[in-house]
Residue frames as a rotation matrix with the C-alpha (Angstrom) as fourth column:
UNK 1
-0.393 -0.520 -0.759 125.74
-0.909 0.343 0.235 139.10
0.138 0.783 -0.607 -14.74
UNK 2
-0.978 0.034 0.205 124.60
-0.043 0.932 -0.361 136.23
-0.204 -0.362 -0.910 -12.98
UNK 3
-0.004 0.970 0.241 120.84
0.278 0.233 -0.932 136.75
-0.961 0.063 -0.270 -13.73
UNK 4
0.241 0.138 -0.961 121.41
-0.961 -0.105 -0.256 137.72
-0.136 0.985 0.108 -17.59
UNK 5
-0.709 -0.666 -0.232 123.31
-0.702 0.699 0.137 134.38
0.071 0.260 -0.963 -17.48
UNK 6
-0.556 0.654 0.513 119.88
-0.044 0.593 -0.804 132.83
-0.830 -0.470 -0.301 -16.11
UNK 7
0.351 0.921 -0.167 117.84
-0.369 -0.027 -0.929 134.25
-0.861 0.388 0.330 -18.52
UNK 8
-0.100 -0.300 -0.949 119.89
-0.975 0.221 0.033 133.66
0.200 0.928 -0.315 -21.66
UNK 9
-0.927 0.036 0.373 119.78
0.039 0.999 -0.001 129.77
-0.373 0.013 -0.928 -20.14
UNK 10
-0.478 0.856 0.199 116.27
0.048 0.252 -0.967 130.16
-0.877 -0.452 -0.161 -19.37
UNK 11
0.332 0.666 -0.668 115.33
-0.600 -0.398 -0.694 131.44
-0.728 0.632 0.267 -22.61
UNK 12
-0.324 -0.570 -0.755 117.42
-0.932 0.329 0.152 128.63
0.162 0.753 -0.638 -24.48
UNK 13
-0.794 0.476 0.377 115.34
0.363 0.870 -0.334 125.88
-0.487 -0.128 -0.864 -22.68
UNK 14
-0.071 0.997 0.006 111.94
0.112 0.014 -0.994 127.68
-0.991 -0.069 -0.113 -23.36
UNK 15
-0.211 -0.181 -0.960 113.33
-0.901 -0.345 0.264 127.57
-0.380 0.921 -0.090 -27.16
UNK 16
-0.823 -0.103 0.559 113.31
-0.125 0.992 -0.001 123.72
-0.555 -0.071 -0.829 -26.86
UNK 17
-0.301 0.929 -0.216 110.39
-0.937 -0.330 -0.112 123.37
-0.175 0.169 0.970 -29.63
UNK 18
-0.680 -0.253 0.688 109.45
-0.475 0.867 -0.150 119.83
-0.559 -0.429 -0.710 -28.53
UNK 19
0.304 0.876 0.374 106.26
-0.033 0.402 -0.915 119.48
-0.952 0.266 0.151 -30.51
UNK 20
0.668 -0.329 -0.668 108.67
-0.744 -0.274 -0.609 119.85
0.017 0.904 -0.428 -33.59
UNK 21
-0.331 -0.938 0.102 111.29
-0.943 0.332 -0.013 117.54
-0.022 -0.100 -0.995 -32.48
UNK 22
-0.284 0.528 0.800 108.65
0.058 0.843 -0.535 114.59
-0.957 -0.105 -0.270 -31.11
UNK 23
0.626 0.648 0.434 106.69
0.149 0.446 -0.882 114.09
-0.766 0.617 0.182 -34.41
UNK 24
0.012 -0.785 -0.619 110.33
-0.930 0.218 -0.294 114.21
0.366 0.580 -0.728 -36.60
UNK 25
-0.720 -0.660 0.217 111.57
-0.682 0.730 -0.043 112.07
-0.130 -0.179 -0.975 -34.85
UNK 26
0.080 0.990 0.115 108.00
-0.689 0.139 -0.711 110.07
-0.720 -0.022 0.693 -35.19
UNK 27
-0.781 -0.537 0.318 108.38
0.344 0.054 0.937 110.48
-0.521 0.842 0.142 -38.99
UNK 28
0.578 0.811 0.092 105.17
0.627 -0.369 -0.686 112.43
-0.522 0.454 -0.722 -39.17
UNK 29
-0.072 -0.434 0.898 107.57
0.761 -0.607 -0.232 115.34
0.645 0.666 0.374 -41.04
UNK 30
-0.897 -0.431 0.098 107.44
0.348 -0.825 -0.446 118.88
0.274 -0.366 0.890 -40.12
UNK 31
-0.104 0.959 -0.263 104.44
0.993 0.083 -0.090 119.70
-0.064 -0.270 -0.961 -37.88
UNK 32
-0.363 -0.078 -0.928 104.25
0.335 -0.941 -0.052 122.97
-0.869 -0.330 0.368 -39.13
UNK 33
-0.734 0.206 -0.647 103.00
-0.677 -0.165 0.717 122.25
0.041 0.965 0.260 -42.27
UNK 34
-0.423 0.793 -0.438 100.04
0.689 0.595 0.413 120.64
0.589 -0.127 -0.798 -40.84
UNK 35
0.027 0.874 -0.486 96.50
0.974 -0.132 -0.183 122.10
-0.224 -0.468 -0.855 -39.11
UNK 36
0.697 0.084 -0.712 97.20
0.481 -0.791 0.378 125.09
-0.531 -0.606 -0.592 -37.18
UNK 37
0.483 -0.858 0.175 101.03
0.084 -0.153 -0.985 125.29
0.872 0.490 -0.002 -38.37
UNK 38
0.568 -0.331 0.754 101.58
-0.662 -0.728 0.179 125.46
0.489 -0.601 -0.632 -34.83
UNK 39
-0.443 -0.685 -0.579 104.46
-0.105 0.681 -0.725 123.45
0.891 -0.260 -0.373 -33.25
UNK 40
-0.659 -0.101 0.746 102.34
-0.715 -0.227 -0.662 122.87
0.236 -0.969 0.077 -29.69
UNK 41
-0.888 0.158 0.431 100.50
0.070 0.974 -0.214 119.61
-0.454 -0.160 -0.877 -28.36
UNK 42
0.496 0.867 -0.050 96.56
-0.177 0.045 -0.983 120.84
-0.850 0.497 0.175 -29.88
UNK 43
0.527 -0.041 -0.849 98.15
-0.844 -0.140 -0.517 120.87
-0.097 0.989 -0.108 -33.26
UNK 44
-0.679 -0.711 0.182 100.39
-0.734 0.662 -0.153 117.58
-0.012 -0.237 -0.971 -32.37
UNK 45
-0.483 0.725 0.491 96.81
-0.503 0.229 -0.833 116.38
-0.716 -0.650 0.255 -31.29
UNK 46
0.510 0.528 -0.679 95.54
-0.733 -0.147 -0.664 116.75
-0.450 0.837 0.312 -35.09
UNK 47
-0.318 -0.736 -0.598 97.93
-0.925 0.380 0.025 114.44
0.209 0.561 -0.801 -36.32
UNK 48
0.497 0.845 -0.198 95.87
-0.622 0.506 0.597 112.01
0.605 -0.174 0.777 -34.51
UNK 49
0.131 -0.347 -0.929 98.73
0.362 0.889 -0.281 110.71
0.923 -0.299 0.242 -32.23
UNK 50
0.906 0.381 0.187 97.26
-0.001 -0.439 0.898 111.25
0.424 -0.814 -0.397 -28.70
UNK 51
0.492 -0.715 -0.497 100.91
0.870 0.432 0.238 109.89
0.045 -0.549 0.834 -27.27
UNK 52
-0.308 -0.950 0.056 102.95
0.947 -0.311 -0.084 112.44
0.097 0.027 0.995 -28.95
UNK 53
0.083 0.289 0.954 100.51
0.013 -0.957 0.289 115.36
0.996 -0.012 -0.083 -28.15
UNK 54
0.840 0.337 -0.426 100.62
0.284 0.396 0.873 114.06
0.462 -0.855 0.237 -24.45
UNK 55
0.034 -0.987 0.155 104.35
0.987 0.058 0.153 114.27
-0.160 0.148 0.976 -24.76
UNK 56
-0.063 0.212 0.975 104.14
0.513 -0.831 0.215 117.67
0.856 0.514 -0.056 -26.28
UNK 57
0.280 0.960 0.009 102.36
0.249 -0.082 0.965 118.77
0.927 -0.268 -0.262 -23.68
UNK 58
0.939 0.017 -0.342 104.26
0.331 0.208 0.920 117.82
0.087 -0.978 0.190 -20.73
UNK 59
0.086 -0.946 -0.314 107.66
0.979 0.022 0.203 118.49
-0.185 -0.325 0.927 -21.78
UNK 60
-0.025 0.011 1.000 106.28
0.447 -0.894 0.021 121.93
0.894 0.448 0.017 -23.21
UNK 61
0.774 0.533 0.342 105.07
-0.048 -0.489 0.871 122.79
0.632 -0.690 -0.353 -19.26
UNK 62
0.879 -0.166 -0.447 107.89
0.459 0.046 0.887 121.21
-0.127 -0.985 0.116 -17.47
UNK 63
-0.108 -0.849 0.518 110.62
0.789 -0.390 -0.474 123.44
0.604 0.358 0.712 -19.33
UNK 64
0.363 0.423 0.831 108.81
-0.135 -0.858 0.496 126.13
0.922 -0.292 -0.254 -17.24
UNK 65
0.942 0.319 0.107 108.34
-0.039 -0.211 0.977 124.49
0.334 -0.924 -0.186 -14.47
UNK 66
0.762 -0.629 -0.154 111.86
0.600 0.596 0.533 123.17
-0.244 -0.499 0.832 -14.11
UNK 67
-0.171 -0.695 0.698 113.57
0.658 -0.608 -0.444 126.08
0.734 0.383 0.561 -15.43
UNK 68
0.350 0.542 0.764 111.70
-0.494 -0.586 0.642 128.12
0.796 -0.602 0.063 -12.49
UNK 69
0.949 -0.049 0.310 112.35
-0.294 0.206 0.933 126.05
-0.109 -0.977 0.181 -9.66
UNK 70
0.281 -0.905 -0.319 116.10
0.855 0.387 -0.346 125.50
0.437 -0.176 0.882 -11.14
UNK 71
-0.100 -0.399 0.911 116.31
0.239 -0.899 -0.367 129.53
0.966 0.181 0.185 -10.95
UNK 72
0.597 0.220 0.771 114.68
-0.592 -0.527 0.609 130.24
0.541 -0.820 -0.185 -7.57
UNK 73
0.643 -0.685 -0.343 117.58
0.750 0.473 0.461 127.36
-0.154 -0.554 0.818 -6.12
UNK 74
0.335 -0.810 0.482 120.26
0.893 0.436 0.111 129.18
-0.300 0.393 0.869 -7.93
UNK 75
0.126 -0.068 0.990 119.22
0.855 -0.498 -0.143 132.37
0.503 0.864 -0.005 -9.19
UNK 76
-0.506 -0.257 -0.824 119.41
0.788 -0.526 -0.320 134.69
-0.351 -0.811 0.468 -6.14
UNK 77
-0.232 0.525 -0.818 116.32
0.264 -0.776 -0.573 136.91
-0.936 -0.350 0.041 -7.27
UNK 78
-0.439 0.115 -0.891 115.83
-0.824 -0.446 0.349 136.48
-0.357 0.888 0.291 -11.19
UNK 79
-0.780 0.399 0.482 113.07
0.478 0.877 0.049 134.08
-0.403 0.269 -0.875 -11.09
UNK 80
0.243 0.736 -0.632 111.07
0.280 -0.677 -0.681 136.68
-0.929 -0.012 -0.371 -12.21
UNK 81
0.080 -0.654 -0.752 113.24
-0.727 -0.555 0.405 137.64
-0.682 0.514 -0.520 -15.20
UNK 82
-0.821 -0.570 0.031 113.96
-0.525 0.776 0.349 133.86
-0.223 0.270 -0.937 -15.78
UNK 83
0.101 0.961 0.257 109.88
0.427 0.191 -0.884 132.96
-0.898 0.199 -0.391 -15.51
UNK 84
0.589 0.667 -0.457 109.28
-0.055 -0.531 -0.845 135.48
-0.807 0.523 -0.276 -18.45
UNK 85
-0.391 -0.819 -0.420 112.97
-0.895 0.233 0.379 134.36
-0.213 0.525 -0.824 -20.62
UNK 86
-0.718 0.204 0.665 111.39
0.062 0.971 -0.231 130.61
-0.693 -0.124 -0.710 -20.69
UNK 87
0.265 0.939 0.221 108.27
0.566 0.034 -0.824 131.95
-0.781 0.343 -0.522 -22.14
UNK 88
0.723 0.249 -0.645 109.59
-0.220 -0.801 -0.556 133.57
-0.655 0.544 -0.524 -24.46
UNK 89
-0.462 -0.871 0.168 111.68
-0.519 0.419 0.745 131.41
-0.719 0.257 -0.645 -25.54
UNK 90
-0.746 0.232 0.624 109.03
0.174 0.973 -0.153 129.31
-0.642 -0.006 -0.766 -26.34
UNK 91
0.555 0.612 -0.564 106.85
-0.032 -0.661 -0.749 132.36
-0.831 0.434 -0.347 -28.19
UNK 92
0.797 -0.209 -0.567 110.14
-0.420 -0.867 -0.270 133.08
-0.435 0.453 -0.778 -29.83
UNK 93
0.628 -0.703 0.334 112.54
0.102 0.500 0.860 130.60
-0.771 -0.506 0.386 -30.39
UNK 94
0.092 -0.797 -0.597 115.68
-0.566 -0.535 0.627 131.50
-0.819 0.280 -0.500 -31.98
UNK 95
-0.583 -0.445 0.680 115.88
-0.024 0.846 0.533 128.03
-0.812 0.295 -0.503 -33.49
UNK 96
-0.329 0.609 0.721 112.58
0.878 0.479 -0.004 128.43
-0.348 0.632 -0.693 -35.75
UNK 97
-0.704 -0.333 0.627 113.27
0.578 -0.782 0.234 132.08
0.412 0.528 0.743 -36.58
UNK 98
-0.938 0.327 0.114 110.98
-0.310 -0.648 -0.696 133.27
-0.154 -0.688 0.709 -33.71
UNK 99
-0.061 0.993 -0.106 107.91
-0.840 0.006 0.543 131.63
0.540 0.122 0.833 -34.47
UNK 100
-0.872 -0.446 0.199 107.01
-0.417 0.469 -0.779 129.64
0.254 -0.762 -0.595 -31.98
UNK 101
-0.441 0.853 -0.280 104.06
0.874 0.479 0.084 127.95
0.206 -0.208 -0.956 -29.58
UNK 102
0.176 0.590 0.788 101.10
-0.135 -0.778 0.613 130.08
0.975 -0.214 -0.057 -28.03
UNK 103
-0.608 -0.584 0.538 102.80
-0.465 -0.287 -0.838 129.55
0.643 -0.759 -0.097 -24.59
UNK 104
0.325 0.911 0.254 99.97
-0.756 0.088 0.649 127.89
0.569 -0.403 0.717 -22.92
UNK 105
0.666 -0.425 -0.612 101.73
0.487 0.870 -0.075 124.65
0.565 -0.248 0.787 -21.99
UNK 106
-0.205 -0.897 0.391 104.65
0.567 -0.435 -0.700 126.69
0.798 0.079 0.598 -21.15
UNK 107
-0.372 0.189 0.909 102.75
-0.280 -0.956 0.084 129.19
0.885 -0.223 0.409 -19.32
UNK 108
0.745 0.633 0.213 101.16
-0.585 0.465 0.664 126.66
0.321 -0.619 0.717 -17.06
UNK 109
0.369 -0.747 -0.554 104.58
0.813 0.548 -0.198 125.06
0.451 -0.377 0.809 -16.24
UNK 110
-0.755 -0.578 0.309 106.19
-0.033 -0.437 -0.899 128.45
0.655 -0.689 0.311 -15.17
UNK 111
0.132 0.806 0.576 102.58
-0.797 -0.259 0.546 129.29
0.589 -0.531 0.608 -13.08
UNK 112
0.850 0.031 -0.526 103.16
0.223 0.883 0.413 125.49
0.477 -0.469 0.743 -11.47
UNK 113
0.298 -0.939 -0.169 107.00
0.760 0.341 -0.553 126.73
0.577 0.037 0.816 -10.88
UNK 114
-0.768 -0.082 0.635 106.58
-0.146 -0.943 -0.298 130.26
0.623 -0.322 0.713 -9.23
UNK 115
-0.672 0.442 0.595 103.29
-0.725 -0.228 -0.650 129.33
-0.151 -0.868 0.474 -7.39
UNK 116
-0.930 0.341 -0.138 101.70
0.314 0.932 0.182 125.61
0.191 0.126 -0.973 -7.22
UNK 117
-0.425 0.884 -0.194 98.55
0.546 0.079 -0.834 126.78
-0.722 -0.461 -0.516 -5.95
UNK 118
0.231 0.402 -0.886 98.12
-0.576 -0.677 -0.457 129.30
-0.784 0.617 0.075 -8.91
UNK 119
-0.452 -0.024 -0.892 99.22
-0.734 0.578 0.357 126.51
0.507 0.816 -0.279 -11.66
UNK 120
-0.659 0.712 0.242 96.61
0.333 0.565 -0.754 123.85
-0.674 -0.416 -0.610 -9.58
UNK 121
-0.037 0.849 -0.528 93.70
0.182 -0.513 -0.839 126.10
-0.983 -0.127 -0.136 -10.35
UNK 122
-0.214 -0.081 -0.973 94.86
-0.809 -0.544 0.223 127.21
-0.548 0.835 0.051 -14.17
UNK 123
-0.895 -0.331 -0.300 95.52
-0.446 0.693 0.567 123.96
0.021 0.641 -0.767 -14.96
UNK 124
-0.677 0.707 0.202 91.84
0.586 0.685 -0.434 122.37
-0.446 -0.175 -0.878 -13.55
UNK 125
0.231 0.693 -0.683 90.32
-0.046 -0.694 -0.719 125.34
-0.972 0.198 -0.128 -15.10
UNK 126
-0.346 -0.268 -0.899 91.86
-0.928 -0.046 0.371 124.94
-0.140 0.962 -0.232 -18.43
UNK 127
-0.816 0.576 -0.047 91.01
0.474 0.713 0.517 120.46
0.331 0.399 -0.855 -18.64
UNK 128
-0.570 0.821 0.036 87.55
0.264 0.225 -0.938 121.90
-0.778 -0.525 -0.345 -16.93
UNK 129
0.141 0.460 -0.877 86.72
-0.655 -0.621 -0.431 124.51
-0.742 0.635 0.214 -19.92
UNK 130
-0.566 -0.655 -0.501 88.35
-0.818 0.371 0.439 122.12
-0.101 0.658 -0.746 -22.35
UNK 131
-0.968 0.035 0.248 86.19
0.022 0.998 -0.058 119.10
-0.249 -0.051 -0.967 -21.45
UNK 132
-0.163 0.926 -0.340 82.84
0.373 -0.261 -0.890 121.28
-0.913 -0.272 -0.303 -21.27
UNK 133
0.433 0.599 -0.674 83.36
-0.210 -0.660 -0.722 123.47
-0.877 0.454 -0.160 -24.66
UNK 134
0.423 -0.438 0.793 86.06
0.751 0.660 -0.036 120.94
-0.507 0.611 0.608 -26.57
UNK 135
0.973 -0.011 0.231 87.73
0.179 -0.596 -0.782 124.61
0.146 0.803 -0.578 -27.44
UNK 136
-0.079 -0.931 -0.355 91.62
0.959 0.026 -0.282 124.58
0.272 -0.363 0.891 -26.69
UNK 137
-0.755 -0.513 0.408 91.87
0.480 -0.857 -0.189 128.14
0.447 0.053 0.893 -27.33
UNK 138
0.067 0.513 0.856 88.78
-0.368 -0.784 0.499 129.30
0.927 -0.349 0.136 -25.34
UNK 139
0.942 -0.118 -0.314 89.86
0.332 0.198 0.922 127.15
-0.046 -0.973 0.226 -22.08
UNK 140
-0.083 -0.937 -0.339 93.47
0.992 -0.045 -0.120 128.57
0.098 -0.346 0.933 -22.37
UNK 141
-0.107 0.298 0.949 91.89
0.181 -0.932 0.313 132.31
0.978 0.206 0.046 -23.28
UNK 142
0.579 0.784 0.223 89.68
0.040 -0.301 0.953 131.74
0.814 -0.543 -0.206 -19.86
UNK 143
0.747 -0.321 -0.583 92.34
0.656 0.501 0.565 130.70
0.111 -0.804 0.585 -17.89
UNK 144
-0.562 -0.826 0.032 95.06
0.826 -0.561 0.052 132.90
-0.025 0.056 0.998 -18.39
UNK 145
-0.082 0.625 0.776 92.19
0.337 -0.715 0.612 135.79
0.938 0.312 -0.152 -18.19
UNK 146
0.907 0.384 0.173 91.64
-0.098 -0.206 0.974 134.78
0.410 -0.900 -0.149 -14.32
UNK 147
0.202 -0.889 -0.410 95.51
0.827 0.379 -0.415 133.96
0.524 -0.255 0.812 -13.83
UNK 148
-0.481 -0.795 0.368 96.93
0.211 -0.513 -0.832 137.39
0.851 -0.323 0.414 -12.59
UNK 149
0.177 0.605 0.776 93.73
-0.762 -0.415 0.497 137.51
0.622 -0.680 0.388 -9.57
UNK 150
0.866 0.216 -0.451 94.26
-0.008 0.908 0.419 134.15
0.501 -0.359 0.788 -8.80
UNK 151
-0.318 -0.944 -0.090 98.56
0.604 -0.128 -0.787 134.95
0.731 -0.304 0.610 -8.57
UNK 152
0.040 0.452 0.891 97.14
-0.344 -0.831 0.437 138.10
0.938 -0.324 0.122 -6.39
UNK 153
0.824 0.526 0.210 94.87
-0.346 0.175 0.922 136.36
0.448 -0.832 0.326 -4.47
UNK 154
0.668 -0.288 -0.686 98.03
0.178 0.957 -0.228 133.38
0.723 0.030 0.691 -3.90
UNK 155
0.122 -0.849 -0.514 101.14
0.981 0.183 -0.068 134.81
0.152 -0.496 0.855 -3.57
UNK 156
-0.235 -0.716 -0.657 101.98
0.607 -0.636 0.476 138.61
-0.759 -0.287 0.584 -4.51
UNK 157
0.553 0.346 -0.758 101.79
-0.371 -0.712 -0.596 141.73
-0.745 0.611 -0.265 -6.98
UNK 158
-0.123 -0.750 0.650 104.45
-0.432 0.630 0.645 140.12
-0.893 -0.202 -0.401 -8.13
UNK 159
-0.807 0.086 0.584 103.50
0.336 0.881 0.334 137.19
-0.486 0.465 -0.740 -9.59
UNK 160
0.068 0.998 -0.002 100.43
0.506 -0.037 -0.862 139.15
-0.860 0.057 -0.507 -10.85
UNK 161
0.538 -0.131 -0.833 102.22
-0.627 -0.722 -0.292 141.27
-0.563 0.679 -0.471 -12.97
UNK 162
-0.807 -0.522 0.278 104.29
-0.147 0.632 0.761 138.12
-0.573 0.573 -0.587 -14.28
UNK 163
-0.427 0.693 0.581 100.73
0.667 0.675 -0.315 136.29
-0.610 0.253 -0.751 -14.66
UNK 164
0.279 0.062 -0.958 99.71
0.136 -0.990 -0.024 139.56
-0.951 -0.123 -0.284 -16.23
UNK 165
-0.068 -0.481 -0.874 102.57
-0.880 -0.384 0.280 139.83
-0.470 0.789 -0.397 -19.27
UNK 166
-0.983 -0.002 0.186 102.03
0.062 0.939 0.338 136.09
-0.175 0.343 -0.923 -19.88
UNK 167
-0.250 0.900 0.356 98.44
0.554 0.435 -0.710 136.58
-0.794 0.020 -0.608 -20.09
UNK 168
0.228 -0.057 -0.972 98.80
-0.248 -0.969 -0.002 139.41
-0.941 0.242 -0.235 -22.19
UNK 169
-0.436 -0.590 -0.680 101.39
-0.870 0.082 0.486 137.73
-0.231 0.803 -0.549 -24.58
UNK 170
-0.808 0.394 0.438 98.68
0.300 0.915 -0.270 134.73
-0.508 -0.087 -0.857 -24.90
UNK 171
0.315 0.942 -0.111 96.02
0.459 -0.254 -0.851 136.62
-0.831 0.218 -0.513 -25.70
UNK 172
0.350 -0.540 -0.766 98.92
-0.893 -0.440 -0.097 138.21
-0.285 0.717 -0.636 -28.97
UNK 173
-0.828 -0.545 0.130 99.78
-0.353 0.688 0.635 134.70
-0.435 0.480 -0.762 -29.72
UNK 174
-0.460 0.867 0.190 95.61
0.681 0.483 -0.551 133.99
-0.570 -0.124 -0.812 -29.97
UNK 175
-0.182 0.816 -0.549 94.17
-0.451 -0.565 -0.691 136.53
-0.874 0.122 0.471 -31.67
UNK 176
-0.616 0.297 -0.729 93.93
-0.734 0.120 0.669 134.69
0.286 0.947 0.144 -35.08
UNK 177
-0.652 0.448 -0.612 91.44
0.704 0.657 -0.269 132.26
0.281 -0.606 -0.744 -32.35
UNK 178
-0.623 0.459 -0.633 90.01
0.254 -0.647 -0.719 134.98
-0.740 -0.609 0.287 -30.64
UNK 179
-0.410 0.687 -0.600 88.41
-0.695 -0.661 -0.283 136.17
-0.591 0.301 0.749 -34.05
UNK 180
-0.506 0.600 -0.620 87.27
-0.315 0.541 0.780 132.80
0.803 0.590 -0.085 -35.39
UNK 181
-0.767 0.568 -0.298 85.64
0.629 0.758 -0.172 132.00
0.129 -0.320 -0.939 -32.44
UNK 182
-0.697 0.261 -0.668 83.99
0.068 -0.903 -0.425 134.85
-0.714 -0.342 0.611 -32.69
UNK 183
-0.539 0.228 -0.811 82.93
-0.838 -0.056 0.542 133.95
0.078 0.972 0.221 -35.86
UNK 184
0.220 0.573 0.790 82.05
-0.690 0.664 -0.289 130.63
-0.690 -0.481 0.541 -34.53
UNK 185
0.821 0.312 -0.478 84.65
-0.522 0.748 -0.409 129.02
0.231 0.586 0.777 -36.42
UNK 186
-0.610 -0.749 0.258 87.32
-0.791 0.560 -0.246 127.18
0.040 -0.354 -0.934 -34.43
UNK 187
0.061 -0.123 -0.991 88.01
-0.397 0.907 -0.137 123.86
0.916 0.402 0.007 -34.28
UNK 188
0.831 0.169 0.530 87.23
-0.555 0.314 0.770 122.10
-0.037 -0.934 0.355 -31.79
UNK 189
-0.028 -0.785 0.619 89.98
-0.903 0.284 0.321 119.57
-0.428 -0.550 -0.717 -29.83
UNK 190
-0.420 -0.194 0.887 91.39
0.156 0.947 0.281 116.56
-0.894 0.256 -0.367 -32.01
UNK 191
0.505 0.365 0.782 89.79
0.745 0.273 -0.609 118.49
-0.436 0.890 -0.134 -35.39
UNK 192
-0.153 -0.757 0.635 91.60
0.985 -0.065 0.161 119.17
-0.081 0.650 0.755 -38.08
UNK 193
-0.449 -0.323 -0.833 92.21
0.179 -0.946 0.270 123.24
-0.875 -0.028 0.483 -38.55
């Protein structure tokens, strides 16, 4: 009972859809009817206010991280459970009829919250690809590709198979990315969709 109670929290923060809430409250309107349509800091980005994609950004990761490291104080063994309730919260949130972010932010806050040394590395790989190919979605693709070797290498099978279903459900939140860059038409970082 006590870990369903976690996750139902856990999955009511990672609902928190912050990149919706910051650019109301702005008065930019609903950021879902802009670029992408997505509610996460690249599409926050387009709007051309770097502040509130920054924002975005951070409070999207530390819902992870700080839901994680509330669970592994508290949760007696359902930080696992509670890692993958967060993210999905944030795929899925109740509040916007399940449509949510592409977890990336998110995903890189739990990864920082379950193992620092495996959210280090995602994150410098993700600004490294990002700075080199200006593609959001092919430095979050790459990263979350090497995530479950890197969780492996870190901590456990574990955490590989978390890093695993999160990389998984990234790559299902991406595929309408995955097949324009293929096409060689995404948008690069800070242009319009």
């Amino acid at each position: 009972m006590t870990i369903f109670l976690l996750c139902v929290f856990a999955y009511m923060a990672g609902s928190i859809p912050f990149g919706l809430l910051l650019t109301r409250a702005a008065g930019l309107g609903d950021i879902r009817a802009f670029g992408s349509g997505n509610i996460g800091a690249t599409n926050v980005l387009r709007t051309g206010n770097k502040k509130l994609a920054a924002a975005t950004l951070a409070l999207d990761a530390l819902k992870g991280t700080l839901v994680v490291v509330f669970v592994r104080h508290y949760g007696h063994g359902g930080v696992f459970l509670a890692s993958l309730a967060v993210f999905l919260g944030h795929l899925y949130p109740v509040w916007l009829g399940f449509k949510g972010g592409k977890g990336v932010a998110t995903g890189l806050g739990v990864f920082w919250g379950v193992c620092w040394p495996l959210g280090a590395l995602c994150c410098a790989l993700w600004l490294a690809v990002a700075a080199t190919l200006r593609r959001s979605s092919l430095a979050a693709l790459s990263t979350f590709a090497v995530s479950p070797v890197a969780a492996w290498y870190f901590q456990s099978w574990k955490t590989a198979l978390l890093a695993a279903i999160i990389t998984a459900l990234v790559f299902w939140k991406h595929r309408a990315n995955i097949a324009r860059l293929l096409a060689g038409t995404e948008p690069k970082i800070g242009q319009k969709a």
